[in-house]
C-alpha positions in Angstrom: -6.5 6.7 -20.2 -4.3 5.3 -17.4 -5.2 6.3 -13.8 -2.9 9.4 -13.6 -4.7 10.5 -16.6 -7.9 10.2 -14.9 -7.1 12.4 -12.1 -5.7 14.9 -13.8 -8.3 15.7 -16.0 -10.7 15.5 -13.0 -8.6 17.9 -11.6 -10.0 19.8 -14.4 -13.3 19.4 -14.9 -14.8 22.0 -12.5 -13.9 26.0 -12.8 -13.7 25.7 -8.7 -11.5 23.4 -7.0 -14.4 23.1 -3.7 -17.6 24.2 -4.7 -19.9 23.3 -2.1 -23.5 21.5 -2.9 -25.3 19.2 -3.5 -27.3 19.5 -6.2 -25.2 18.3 -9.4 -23.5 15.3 -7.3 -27.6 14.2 -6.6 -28.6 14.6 -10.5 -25.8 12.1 -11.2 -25.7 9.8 -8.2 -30.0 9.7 -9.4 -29.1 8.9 -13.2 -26.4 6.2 -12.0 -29.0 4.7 -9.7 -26.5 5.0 -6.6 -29.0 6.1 -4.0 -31.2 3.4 -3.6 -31.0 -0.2 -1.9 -27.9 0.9 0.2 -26.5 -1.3 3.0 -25.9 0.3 6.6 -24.0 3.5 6.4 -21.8 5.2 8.7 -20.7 8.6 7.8 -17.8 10.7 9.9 -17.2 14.0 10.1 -14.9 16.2 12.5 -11.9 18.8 12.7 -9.7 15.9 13.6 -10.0 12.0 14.2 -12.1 11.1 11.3 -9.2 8.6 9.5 -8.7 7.0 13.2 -12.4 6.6 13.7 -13.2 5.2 10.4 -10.5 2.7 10.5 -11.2 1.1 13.7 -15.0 1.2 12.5 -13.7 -1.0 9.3 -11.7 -3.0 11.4 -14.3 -3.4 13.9 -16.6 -4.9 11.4 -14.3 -7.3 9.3 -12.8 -8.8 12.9 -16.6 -9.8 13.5 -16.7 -11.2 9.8 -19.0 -8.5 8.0 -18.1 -7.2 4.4 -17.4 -3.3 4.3 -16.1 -1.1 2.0 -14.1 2.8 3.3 -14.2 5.8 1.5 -11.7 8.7 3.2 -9.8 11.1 1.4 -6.9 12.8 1.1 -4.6 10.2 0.6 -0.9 10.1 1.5 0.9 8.4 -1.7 -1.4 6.6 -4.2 -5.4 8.0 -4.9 -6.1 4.5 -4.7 -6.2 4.8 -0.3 -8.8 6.4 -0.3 -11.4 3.5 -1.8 -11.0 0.4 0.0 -13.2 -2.9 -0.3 -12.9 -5.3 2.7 -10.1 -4.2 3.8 -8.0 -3.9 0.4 -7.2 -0.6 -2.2 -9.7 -0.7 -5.3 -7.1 -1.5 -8.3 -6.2 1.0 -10.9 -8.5 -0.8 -13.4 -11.8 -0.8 -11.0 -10.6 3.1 -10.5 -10.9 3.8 -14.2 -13.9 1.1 -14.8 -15.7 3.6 -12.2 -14.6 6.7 -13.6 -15.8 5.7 -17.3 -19.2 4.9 -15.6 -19.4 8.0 -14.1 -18.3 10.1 -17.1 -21.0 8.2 -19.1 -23.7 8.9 -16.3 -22.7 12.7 -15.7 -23.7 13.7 -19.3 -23.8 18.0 -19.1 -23.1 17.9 -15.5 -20.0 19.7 -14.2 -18.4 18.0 -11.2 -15.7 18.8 -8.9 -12.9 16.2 -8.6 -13.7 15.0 -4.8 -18.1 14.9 -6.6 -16.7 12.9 -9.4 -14.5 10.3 -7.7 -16.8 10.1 -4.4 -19.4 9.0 -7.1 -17.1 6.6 -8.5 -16.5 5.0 -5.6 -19.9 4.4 -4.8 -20.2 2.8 -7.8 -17.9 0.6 -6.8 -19.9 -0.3 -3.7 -22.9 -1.2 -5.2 -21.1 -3.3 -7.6 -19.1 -5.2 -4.3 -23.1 -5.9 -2.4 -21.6 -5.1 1.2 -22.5 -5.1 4.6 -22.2 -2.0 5.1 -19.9 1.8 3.9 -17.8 4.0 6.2 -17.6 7.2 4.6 -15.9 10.0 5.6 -16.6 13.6 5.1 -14.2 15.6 3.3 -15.1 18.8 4.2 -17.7 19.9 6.6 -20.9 18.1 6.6 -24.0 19.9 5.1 -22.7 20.5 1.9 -20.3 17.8 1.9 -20.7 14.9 -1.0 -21.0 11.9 1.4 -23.7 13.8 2.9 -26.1 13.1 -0.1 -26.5 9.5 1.2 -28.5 8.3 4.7 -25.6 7.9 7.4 -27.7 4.9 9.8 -24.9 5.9 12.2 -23.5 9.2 12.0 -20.1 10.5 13.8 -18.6 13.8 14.6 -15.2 12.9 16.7 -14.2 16.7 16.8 -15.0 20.2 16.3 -12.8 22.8 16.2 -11.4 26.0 13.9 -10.4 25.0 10.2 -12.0 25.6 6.9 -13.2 28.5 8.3 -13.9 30.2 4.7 -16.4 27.6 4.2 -17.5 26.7 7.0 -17.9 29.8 9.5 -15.6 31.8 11.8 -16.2 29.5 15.5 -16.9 26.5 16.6 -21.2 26.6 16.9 -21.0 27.8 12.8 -18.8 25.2 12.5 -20.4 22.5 14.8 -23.3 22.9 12.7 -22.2 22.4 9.4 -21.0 18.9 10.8 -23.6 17.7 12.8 -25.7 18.1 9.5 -24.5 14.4 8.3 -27.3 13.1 11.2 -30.4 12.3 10.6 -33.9 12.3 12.3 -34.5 9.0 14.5 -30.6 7.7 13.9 -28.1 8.3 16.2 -25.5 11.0 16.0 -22.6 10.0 18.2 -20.2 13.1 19.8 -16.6 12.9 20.1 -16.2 16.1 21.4 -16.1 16.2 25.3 -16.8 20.4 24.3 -19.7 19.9 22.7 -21.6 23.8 22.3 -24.8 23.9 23.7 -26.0 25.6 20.6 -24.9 22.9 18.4 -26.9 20.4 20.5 -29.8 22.1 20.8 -29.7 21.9 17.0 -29.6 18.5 16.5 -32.2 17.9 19.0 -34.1 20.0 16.8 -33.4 18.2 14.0 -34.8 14.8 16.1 -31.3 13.2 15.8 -30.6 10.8 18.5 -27.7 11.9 20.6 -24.9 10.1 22.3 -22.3 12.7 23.2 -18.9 11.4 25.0 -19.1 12.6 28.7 -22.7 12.4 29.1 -24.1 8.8 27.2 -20.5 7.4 27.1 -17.5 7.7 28.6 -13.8 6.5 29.1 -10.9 6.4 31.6 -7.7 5.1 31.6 -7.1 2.0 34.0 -3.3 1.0 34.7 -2.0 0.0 31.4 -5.8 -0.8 30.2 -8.8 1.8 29.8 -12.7 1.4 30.3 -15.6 2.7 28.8 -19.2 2.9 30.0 -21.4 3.0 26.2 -24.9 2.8 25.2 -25.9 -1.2 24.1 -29.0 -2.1 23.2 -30.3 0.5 25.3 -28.7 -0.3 28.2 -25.3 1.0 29.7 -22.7 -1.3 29.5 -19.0 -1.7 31.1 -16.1 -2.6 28.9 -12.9 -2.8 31.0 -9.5 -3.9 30.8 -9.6 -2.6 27.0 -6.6 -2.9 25.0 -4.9 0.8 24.4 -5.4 1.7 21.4 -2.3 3.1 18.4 -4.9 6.2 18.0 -6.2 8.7 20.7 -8.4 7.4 23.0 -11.4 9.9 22.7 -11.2 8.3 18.8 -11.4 4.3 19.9 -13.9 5.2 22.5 -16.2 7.0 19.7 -15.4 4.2 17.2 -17.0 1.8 19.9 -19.9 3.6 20.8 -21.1 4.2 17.1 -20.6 0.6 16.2 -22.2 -0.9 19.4 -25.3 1.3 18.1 -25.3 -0.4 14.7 -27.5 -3.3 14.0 -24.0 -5.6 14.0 -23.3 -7.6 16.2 -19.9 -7.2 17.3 -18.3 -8.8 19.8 -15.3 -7.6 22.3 -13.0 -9.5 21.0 -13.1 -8.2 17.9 -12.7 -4.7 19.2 -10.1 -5.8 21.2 -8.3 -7.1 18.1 -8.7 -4.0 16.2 -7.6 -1.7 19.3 -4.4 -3.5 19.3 -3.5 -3.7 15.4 -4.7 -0.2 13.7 -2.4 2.2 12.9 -4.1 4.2 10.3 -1.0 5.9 8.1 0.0 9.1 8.4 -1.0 9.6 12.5 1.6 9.3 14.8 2.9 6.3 12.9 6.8 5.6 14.1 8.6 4.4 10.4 11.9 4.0 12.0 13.5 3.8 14.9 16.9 4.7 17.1 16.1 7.2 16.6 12.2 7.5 16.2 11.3 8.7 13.5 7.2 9.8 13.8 4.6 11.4 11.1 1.5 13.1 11.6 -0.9 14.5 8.9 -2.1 17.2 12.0 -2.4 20.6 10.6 -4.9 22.6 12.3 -4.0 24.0 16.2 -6.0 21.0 17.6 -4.4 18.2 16.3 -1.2 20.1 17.0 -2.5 20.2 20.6 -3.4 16.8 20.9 -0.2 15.8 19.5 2.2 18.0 22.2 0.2 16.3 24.8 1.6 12.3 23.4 5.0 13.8 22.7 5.4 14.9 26.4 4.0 12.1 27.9 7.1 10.2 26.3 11.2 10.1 26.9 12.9 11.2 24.3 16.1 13.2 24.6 15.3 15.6 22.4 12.4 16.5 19.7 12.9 18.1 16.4 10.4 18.8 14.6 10.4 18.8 10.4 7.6 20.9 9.8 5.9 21.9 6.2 2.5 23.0 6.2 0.0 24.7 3.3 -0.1 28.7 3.1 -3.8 28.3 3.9 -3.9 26.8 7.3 -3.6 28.8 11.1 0.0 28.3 10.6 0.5 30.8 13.9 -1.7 29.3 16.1 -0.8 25.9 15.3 3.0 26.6 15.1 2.3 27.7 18.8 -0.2 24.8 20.3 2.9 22.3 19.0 6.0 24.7 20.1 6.4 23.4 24.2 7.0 20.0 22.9 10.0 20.3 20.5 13.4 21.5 20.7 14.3 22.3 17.2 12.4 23.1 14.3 13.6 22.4 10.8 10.8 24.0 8.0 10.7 22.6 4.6 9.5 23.3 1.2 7.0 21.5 -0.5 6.1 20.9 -3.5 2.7 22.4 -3.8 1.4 25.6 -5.2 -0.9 25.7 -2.0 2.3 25.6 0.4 3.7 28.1 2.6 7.7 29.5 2.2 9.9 27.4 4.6 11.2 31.1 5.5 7.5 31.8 6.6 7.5 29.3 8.7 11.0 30.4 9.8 10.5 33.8 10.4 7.1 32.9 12.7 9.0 30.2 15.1 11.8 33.3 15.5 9.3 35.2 16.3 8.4 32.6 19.1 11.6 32.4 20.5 12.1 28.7 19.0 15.3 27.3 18.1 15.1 26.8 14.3 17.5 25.9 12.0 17.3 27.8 8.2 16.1 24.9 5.6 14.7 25.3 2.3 14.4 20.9 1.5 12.1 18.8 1.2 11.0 16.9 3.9 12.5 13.5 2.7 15.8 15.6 2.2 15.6 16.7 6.0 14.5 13.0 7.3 17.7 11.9 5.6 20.1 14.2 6.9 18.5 14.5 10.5 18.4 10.5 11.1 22.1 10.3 10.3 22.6 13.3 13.0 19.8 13.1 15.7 20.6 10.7 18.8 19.2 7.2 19.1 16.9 8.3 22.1 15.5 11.3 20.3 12.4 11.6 18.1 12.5 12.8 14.7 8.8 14.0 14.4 7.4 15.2 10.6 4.2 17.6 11.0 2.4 19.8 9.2 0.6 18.9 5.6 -0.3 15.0 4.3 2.2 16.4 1.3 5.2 16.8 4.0 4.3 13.2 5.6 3.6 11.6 2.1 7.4 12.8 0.8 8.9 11.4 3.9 7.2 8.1 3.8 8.0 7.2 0.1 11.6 7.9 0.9 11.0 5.9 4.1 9.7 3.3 1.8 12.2 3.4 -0.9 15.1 3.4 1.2 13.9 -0.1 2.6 13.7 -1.5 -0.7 16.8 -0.5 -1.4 18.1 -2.4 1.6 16.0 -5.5 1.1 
């Protein structure tokens, strides 16, 4: 079977899409022999910043030499993002080398397709004999497949309402499902500058080692540089004059302070390095400009919130906004936290049984006294037509769902080739 093949049937496999535990993954993972003589492991978990986080982590460690390997998921155009070995995609042929392994090793065991391909890549890993895995959570924490191996380091970089049908109705329930990828005596380092009480009273009780932002580390923006104050070696350190970073700075300054608890020695140069070159795809990544033309995978209220903020901290004319987002998610709420930074609103259909009618969308934004313009295309359909029309000082900005950014940026990407 070719790749395609391979995902489809995994797609398959399982009478439940997400079915959360960790039982069945473990009784494979033990047959395969994929839980013993691991390197260093950092997991991340959060409602939002976990693809930033985890690629400055990889970057931070290849820039100082080290040999990693990043598991993250979903991916935007090809499954093959979302297992990477120093820095490059896993082929098609490793993919389905893995996958046969896996199949062999699973025997009666019924497996969801994130179980079955999380195993396969660490498969993979153990096969590569790295310095060390970045995983990142796909869904929550507890119950989460990354979470059957030992994070050394641990990360949440957010917490806020999403997922809520599996993971609980507020932000302690939630907090708590994600904090659960610590463990006793390793460090567990906080993004969130709102951190519930209740949530760290729990991993206290669990004897993780905390390092919350605002309390064991912090940052501030200096001039056109920032600085951070971080935990080294037990002792407080001062970075300043940092570079700024492509991603939010609550994300580089949580990248920092998990790898400067590591047992790597990193130096600032390297992190200066990363901070200046990572753009991780799909998160406020400009693919054109005159006019701009920006992506972002945000599709929960506090990425949407996070993102307003950037967008009116820039110049731009005017914003529209080419929005297509899953039937599942807070459209409402997230809709709203987005609406007093765009002018013009453009909703698309997607093709995805999970998405929500572009006239849903529609008929909310009216309801919010936005200007919105009736649109039943695709997204890449809507980037075309709005970059011939919008003016060279305005931003074209593409939010909602990865499947909206992943349709624009393969027409981004074919329309270049076409050119070259």
């Amino acid at each position: 079977m070719q790749l395609n093949d391979w995902l489809s049937r995994l797609e398959r496999l399982h009478f439940k899409s997400i079915d959360m535990g960790l039982e069945r993954i473990r009784a494979v993972a033990e047959r395969l022999n994929l839980l013993s003589d691991t390197p260093f492991i950092f997991t991340v978990a959060g409602t939002n910043g976990k693809g930033s986080t985890v690629a400055l982590l990889d970057a931070f460690l290849r820039n100082s030499g080290l040999k990693t390997a990043v598991y993250t998921s979903p991916h935007l155009v090809r499954f093959n993002e979302r297992v990477c070995i120093n820095g490059v995609e896993c082929s098609d042929r490793e993919l389905i080398q893995a996958f046969e392994a896996v199949e062999a090793g699973r025997e009666e065991t019924s497996l969801t397709y994130f179980e079955f391909t999380t195993l396969a890549a660490i498969w993979l890993f153990k096969q590569a004999k790295l310095d060390a895995w970045i995983l990142e959570v796909g869904l929550g924490g507890r119950l989460d497949a990354v979470n059957l191996w030992n994070a050394d380091v641990a990360v949440v970089t957010s917490i806020d309402l999403d997922h809520q049908a599996w993971l609980g109705n507020d932000r302690i329930a939630i907090g708590k499902e994600k904090i659960a990828v610590g463990r006793p005596g390793h460090p567990l380092v906080v993004g969130e500058p709102d951190f519930p009480e209740e949530v760290a009273q729990a991993a206290l009780a669990g004897g993780m080692v905390m390092y919350r932002q605002g309390t064991e580390f912090s940052y501030h923006e200096q001039g056109e540089t920032w600085q951070l104050s971080a935990l080294a070696g037990g002792n407080k350190q001062q970075y300043s004059g940092l570079t700024p970073p492509q991603v939010y700075l609550q994300n580089a300054a949580t990248a920092i302070q998990a790898v400067l608890l590591s047992s790597f020695d990193v130096s600032l140069p390297a992190i200066q390095s990363a901070l200046s070159s990572v753009q991780p795809q799909g998160r406020r990544q400009i693919l054109q400009r005159k006019p701009d033309l920006m992506v972002d995978v945000g599709h929960n209220p506090h990425a949407a919130r996070a993102l307003a903020i950037h967008i009116e901290q820039s110049d731009y004319r005017r914003v529209h906004c080419i929005v297509g987002m899953l039937a599942d998610k807070d459209i409402t709420d997230t809709l709203m936290a987005l609406l007093p930074a765009v002018d013009h609103w453009y909703p698309v259909a997607l093709d995805c049984d999970r998405a929500a009618e572009a006239g849903y969308l529609r008929e909310q934004l009216l309801a919010m006294g936005a200007l919105c313009s009736s649109t039943g295309a695709s997204p890449a359909t809507a980037a075309r037509r709005l970059t011939k029309q919008a003016d060279e000082n305005d931003l074209i900005l593409v939010f909602g769902s990865f499947y909206t950014v992943a349709d624009v940026i393969q027409y981004v990407g074919s329309a270049h080739s076409e050119k070259g």
